[in-house]
N, C-alpha and C positions, 0 to 999 in steps of 0.2 A: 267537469270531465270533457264536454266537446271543447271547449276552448283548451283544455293540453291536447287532444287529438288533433286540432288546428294546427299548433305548434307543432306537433311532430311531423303532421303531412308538408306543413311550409320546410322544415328542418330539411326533409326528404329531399323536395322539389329542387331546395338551394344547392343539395348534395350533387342531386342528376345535371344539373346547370352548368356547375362548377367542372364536374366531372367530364363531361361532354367538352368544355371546353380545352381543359387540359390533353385529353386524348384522343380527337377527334374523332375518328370515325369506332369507337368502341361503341356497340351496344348499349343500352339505354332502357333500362324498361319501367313502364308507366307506374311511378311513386304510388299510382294511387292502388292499381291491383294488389292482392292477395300473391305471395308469390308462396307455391306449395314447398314444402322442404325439401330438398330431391336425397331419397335414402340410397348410401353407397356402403358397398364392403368395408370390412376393415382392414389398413392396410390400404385400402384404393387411393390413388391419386391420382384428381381430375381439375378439370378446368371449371372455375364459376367465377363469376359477378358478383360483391358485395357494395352494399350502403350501407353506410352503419349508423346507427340514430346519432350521434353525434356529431356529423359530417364528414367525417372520412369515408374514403374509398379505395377500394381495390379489386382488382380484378387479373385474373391469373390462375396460377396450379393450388390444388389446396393436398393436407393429408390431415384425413380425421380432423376438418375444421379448423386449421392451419395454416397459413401458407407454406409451400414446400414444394420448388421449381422456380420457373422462370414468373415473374408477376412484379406489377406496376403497384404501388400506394401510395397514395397520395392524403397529407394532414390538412387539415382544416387552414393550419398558419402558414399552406404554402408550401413546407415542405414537401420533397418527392424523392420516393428509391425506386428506381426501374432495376430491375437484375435478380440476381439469383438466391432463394433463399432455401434455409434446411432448418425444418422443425419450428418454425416462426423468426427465426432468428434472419438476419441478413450474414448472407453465405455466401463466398465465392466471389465472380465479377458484375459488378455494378453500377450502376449512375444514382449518385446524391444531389437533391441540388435545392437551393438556400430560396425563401422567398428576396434573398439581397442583392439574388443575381449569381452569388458563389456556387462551387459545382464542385466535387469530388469522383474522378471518372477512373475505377479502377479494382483491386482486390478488396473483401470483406472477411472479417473473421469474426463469429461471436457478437455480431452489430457494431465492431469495430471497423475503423480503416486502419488494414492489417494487410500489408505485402507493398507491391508495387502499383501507385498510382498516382494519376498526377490532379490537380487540385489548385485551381483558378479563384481568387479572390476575389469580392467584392467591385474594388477598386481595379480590378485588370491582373494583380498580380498573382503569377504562376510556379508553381514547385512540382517537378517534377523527380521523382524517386520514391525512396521505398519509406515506410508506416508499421509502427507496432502501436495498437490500440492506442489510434486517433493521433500519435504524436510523430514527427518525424525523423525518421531512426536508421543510419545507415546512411550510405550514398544520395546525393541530390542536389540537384540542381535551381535554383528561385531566382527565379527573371522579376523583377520588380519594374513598378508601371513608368518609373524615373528613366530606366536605363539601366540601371546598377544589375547584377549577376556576380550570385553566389556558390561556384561550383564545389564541393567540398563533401564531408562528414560529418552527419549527423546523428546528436546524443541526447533521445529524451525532448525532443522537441526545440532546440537551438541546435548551432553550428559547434562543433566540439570534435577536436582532431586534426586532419591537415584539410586545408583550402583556402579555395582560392574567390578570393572577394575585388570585381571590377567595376569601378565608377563609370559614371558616364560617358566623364570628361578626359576617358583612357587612363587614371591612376589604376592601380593595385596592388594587393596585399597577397601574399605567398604564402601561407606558414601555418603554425598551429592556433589554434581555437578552444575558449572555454566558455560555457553556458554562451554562447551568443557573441563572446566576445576576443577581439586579437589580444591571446596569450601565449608567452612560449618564445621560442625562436621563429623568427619570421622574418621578411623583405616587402619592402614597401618601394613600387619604382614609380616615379613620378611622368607625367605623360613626357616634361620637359627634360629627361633622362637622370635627373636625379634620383639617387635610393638611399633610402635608411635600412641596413640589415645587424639584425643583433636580437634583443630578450624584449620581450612585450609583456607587460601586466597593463590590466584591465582598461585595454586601449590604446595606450600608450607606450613607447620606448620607455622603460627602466632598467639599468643594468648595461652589463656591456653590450656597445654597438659602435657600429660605423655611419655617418652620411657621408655621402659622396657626391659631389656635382659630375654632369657630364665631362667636366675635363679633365677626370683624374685627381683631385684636390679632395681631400677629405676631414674630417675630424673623427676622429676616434678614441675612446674609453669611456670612461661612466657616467651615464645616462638618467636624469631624472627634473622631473619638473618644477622638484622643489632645487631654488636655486644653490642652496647649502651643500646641496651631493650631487651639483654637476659637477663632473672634471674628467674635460677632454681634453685633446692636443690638438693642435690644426698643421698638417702636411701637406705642402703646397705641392703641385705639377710643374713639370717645364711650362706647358699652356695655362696657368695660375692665373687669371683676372684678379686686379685689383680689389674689387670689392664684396670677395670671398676674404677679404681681411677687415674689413665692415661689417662683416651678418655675425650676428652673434646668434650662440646653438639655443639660445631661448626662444628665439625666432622660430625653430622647429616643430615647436607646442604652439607657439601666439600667433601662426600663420600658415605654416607648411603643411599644418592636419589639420586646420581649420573647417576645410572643407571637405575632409576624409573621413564622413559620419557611414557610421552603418544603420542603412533602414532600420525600422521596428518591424517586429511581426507579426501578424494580422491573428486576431483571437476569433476563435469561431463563438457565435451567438448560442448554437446548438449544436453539442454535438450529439453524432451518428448516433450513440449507442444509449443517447440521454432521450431520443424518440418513443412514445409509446405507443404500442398498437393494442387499439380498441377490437375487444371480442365481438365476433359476427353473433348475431341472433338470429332467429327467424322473425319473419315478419307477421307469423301466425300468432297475435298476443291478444292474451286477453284483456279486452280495454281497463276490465274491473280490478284489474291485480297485473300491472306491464312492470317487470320489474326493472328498476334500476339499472340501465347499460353501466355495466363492470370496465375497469379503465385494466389494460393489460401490459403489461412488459413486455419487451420486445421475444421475450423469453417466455413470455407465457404466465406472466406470476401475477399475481393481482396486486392493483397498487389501491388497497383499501383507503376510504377514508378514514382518516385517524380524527384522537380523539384533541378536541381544543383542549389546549395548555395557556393559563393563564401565564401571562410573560411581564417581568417589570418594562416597562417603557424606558430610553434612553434617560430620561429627567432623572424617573427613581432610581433607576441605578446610579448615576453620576454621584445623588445625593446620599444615597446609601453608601456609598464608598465613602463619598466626603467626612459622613458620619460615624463611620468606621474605623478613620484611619488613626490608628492610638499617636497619640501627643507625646512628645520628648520627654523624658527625666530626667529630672534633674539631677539625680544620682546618674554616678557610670552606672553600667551594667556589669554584674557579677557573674562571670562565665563559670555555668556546675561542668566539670568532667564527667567527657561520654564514657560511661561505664559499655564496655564490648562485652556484649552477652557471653554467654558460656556456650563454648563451641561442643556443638555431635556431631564425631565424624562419619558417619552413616547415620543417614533418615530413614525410618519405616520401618516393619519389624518383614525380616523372611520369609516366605513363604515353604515352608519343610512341611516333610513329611506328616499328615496328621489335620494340618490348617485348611480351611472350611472350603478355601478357593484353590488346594493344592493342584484337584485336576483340570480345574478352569486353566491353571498356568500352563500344566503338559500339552492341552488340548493350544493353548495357543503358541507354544514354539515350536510344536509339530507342524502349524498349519505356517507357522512364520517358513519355518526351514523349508517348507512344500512349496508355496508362495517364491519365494526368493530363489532356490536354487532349481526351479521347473525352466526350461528351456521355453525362450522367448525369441521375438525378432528384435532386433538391436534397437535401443531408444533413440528416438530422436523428438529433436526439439520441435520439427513440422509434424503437429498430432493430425490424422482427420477429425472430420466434426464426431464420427462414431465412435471413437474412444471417450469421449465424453461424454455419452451416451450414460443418463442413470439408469437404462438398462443393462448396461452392459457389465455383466457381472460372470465368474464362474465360480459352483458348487463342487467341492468334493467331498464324496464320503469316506471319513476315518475307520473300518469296522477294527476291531481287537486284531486280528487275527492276520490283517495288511492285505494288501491288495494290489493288485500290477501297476500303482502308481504311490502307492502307499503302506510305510514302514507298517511289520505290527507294534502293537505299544500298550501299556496296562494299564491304561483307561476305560472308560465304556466309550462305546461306539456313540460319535458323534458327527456332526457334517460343519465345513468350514467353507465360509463364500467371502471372495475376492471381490473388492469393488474395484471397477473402474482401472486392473492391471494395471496395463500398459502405459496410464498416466503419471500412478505413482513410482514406477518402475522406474518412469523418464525425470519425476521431481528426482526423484533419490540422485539419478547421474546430476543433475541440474546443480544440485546441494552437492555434488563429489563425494557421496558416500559410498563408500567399497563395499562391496555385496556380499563379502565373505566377512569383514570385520562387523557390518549391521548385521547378519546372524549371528556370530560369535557372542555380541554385544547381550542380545536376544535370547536365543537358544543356547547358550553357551552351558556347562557344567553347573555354571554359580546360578541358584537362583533369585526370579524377581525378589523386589521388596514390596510389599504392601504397607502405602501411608498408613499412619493409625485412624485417624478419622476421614470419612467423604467428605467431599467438597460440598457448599450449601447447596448445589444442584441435586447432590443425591450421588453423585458420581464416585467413584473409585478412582483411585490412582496409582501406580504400581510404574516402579524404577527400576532399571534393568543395575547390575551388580556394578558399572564401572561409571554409570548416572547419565552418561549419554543419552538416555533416552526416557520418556517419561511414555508411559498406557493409559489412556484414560475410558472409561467406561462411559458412554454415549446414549442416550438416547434415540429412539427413531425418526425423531422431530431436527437434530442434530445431523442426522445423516443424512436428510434430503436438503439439509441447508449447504453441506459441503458440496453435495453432488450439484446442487442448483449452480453454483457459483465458480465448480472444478474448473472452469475455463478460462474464466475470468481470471483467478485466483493466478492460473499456471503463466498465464500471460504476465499478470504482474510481477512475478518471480524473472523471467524474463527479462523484464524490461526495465527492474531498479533490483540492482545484487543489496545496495544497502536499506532492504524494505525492516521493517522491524516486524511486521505480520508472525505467527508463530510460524513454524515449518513441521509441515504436517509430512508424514513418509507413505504412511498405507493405511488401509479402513479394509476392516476385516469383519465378519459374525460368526461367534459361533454357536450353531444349533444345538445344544446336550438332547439325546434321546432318552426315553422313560417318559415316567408319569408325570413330567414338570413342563415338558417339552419346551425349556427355556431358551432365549435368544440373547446371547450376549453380542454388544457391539460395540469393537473397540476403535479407537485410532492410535495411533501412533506419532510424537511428535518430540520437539529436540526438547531438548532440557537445556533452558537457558542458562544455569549456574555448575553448569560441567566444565571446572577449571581447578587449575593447580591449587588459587587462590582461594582461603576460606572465603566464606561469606559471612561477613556480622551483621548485616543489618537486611530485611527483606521488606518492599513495599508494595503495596497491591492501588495502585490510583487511579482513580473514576474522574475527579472533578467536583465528586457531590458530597454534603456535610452531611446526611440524616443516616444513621446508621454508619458512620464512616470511622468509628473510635474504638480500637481494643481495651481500652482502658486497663495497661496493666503496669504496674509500677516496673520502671527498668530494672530493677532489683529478678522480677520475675521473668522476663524479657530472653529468651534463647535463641540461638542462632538462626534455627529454624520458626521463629514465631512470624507468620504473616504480618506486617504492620498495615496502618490504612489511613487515611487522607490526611483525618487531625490528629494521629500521631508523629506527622512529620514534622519534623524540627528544624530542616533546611534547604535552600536553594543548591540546585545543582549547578556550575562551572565546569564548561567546555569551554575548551582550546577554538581560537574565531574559526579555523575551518572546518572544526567538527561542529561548531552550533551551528554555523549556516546551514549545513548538508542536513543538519537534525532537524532542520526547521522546514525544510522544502520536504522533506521524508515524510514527517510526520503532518505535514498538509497532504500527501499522497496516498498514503496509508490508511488519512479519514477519509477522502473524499471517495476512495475505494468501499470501504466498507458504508458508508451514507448510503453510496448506489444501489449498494447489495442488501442494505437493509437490514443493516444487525447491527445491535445497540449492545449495551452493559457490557463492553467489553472496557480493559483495564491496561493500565500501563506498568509492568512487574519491572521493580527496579532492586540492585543486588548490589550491596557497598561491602567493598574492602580496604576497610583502614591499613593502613600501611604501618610502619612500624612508627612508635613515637619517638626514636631520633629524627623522620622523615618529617614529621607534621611543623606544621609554624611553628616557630620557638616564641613567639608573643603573645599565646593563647595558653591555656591550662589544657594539658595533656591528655587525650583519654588513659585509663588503665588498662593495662591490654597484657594477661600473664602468656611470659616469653615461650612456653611448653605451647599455645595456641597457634603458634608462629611457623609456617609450614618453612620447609627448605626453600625452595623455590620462589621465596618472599625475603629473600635479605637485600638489603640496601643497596650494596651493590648492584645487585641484580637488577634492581628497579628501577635503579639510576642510568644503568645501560641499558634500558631500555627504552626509556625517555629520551637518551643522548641518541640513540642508535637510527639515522632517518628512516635504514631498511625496517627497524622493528616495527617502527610508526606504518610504515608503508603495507606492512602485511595486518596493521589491525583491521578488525571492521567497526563501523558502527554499532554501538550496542555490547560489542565486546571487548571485555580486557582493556574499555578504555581510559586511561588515564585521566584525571578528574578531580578540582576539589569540589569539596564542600562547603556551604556559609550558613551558618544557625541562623534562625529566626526567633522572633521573639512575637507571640500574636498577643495584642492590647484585649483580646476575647477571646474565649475557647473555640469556641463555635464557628469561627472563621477560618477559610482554609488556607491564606496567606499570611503572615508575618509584617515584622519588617527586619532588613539585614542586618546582624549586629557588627560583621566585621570580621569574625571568628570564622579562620579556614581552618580545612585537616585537607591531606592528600590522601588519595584516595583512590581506588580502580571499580571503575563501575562496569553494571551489565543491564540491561534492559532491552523489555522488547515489547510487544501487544501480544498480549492473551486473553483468551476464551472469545473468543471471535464467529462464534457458531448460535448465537441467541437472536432468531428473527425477531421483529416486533412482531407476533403475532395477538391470538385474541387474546391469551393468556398474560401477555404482558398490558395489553391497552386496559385490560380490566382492573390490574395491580396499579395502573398509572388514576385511572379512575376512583379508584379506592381508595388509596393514598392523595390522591391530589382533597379530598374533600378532608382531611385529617392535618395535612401538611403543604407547607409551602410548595407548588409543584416543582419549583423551580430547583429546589434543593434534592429530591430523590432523583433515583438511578432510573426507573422504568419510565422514559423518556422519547417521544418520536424522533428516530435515528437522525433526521437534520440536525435537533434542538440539541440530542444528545454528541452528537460531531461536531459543534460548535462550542458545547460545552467544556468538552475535553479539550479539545487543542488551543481554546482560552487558557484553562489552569496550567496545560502540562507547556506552554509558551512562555507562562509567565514563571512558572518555576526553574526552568531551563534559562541560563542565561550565560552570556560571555565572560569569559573571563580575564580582566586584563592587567 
């Protein structure tokens, strides 16, 4: 026991050392004293000095144990934020800066770099402009350490849109921009007065263009590297040099842009919001029982340690695949016809007069239509930190009999509370839903439906009459996860329109009065499979085999039956610039919820076979009777809208998108890949991530503990959110693939 009290007082000393160094004339006080707790209001914000046993420091404004004002922290590795913070979080205007030498001098949001700032590289190089959480978005400028200057627009963290990119050596590029690179229409002027103006893909001139020397002489028409589909003209000047009859336009590519590279861009080591700030203690501990300094989130959450998961090693999996992979037949393969389940065209049964939840329902479109139609101030997308606030909620009471805010209604008197208004007020414009058609949708004449069974959590679900929307009933474990993350969340809606995350609208309770005094809590989110198009086939996908099999003969198989990992039977085929965009999505999507720390969430996927004149004609047909066949699904139809670019151009990811399918065939059951047999169907998919609200907490680590002694760990769902966000976007990468 003195030798750890050694260590902690050395820990201290290194702290005060470091710290002294860093900010020089800050106060300092002696590691070795006793320092008394100093007791403040609540509510008070004041000024103190912390050490923290694991070497951090800070010193600055605090509230209830917080930081919250103006304060300096500094981490162990170097890092440092001088600037403004609210509720532990980094707020407002700030300085970041890299033990690399990098610096970030500018707005904060959320422990993001968020708004306007400018941010100095390692290596010398500088951008200045604007930031949405950590990525560079909007207008900006990047002076690079070469020379080079890229003024232009920026999407998502590359150049995308119009700008303008200047070499050293005085070349430059004028034009449009995609992920980082010259695409589009653009002009390229050379310092020695020559330009290439015309269509740019992925760097290069392809398509129609002009080059032009200084004296008027040009070549012009179709453009491309591959020698097969050049075909220019060359049109000479009066002032026409001879040996503008010499250069051939291949020269263009194998010299003229040789040296017209665009820098790389500089990845940060850490970012801002990946920082964690260590909880202050007191220094009053008992030697005999000093507990464990708690590791905290910038947010205040605790980043417990989890529990070890035994993990194959790169050998044994390499070989366990090796092992796995079933061998060729010798026989072809005999393709069975997908039988298409038996369509219902309404799910769940209605909620009428008489049914158990009848005034659960009244009680909540009263509070929808009070919610909704209550006079607000206009959303906007720049929230303060205080609408985020999980306190910020308001109650109202419903009595029978109404009240100067509220209709009467013949229910019993109950109380209805609003999370977090103003936020979801702003998702809902954010999502472009109309405020009178989302009540209508709601509160309308027609009532909800209530699923027939809860979800394995326990939950309820309940579908408004036109399916736009789904209610789900929540736990209070669920509501401080959404509220922890409301910010986070709303940013990322933001910052990628084709996220697949679910889309939540409002979080609402309601208190029933009487002897029960129960607390219902719902939220409100889209219903992914609200389309013209039926849906045949449904799947709910994790990544993990234990537990992951309905087992039920497609004979018994409906429209509406959830399927699950090993009953999928095929590879999904996306069009090349929808898998790319699915690919960078769905790396953003995890890496978001990893941060956030919510696991067992699932990939819900929604197929519509299209009609069988439409599918491959060298495959065995599904059966699909013609009465299942909505209007709005005939050939024609479908066909113009595959041909149609504008139609293409209003899809989103995840929706309505065109799609085939390829059957697999697994050499094991118990395996959750195949191998392709060949065999497509056309197809209109939907998909998106759902249930997104399961922290790992202790509840989970104790089912991963449980199960890990019983089963593979590697194979169940209750997973530490790394393991399990690596896990998913393994399977759901390699199930998704191009299609060509």
């Amino acid at each position: 026991m003195k030798a750890w009290e050694a260590t902690v007082r050395k820990t201290h000393a290194v702290a005060k050392r470091q710290a002294s160094n860093i900010f020089g004339s800050a106060h300092v006080a002696n590691v070795e004293e006793e320092v008394e707790d100093e007791v403040h209001a609540s509510g008070e914000v004041y000024q103190a000095e912390r050490y923290i046993s694991n070497g951090d420091y800070y010193t600055g404004y605090w509230l209830e144990n917080i930081p919250h004002g103006f304060g300096k922290y500094w981490w162990t590795d170097g890092c440092m934020y001088v600037g403004d913070w609210y509720h532990g979080q980094t707020m407002g205007k700030g300085t970041f800066s890299w033990p690399s030498g990098a610096s970030y001098q500018g707005e904060f949001k959320s422990g993001y770099m968020d708004g306007e700032g400018i941010y100095t590289g390692p290596n010398g190089d500088t951008y200045k402009g604007f930031w949405v959480m950590n990525l560079r978005h909007g207008h900006g400028v990047k002076e690079y350490t070469n020379g080079d200057v890229y003024d232009g627009e920026w999407c998502r963290g590359f150049q995308e849109g119009n700008g303008k990119y200047k070499w050293k050596d005085g070349n430059y590029y004028s034009g449009e921009w995609r992920n980082g690179i010259m695409c589009g229409n653009g002009k390229l002027v050379w310092s020695n007065g020559n330009v290439f103006e015309g269509i740019w893909e992925d760097g290069i001139p392809k398509g129609k263009g002009a080059f032009q020397w200084a004296d008027g002489s040009f070549y012009i028409g179709n453009w491309s590297n591959d020698p097969s589909e050049l075909n220019v003209t060359y049109c000479a000047s009066v002032d026409a040099v001879e040996e503008h009859l010499e250069w051939c336009p291949q020269q263009l590519y194998q010299v003229d842009l040789k040296d017209c590279r665009i820098c790389s861009l500089d990845k940060f080591a850490i970012l801002t919001s990946n920082k964690k700030l260590a909880a202050w203690r007191s220094s009053k501990w008992n030697s005999d029982s000093i507990p464990k300094p708690r590791r905290m989130s910038v947010d205040c959450r605790s980043d417990e340690k989890l529990h070890k998961t035994r993990t194959l090693d790169d050998s044994r999996r390499n070989s366990k695949a090796s092992d796995d992979t079933p061998s060729p037949c010798n026989s072809p393969f005999e393709a069975s016809p997908i039988q298409i389940p038996k369509v219902v065209k309404k799910q769940g049964d209605i909620i009428s007069k008489g049914h158990k939840n009848y005034e659960l329902m009244l009680n909540l479109q009263l509070g929808i239509r009070h919610s909704v139609g209550r006079p607000g101030p206009m959303p906007s997308l720049d929230l303060k930190p205080s609408a985020f606030n999980p306190k910020e909620k308001v109650w109202t009471r419903f009595p029978p009999e109404g009240s100067k805010h509220t209709p009467p209604h013949q229910s019993c008197e109950f109380r209805w509370k609003d999370y977090c208004p103003l936020v979801f007020r702003t998702l809902r414009m954010l999502f472009k839903v109309d405020a009178a058609e989302y009540m209508l949708s709601i509160c309308g004449n027609d009532a909800l439906r209530e699923l027939s069974s809860p979800g394995k959590s326990g939950s309820f679900f309940y579908l408004t009459y036109d399916d736009r929307y789904m209610i789900k009933t929540i736990k209070k474990t669920e509501v401080k996860v959404i509220l922890r993350m409301l910010s986070t969340y709303f940013n990322h809606f933001r910052l990628y329109e084709n996220t697949l995350l679910t889309k939540f609208y409002g979080l609402h309770c309601v208190r029933l009065n009487g002897p029960a005094q129960r607390k219902v809590r719902f939220i409100i989110m889209g219903n992914l499979f609200c389309s013209n198009y039926i849906i045949h086939r449904r799947f709910d996908l994790k990544g993990s085999s234990l537990g992951r099999l309905t087992d039920k003969p497609e004979s018994e198989i409906e429209a509406t039956t959830i399927l699950k990992d090993l009953d999928l039977k095929f590879f999904f085929r996306l069009q090349k610039t929808w898998i790319e965009e699915f690919r960078r999505q769905i790396n953003r999507d995890c890496d978001f919820l990893e941060q956030e720390r919510i696991m067992d969430y699932s990939l819900l996927v929604g197929l519509h076979f299209r009609e069988p004149s439409s599918l491959t004609s060298s495959v065995s047909q599904p059966s699909v009777d013609p009465g299942t066949i909505d209007k709005s699904d005939s050939g024609a139809d479908t066909d113009k809208l595959l041909s149609d670019p504008n139609g293409l151009a209003n899809l989103r990811l995840g929706i309505n998108l065109p799609a085939r399918v390829e059957r697999m065939e697994r050499a094991i059951e118990s395996e959750l890949l195949g191998e392709p047999t060949g065999e497509c169907y056309d197809v209109v998919m939907f998909f998106g991530i759902i249930d997104i609200l399961q922290d790992y907490d202790i509840t989970k680590k104790l089912e991963h503990a449980y199960k890990s002694i019983h089963y593979d760990p590697t194979l169940i769902s209750a997973v530490d959110p790394r393991q399990y966000s690596k896990r998913f976007r393994d399977f759901i990468l390699k199930l998704f693939i191009e299609d060509e």
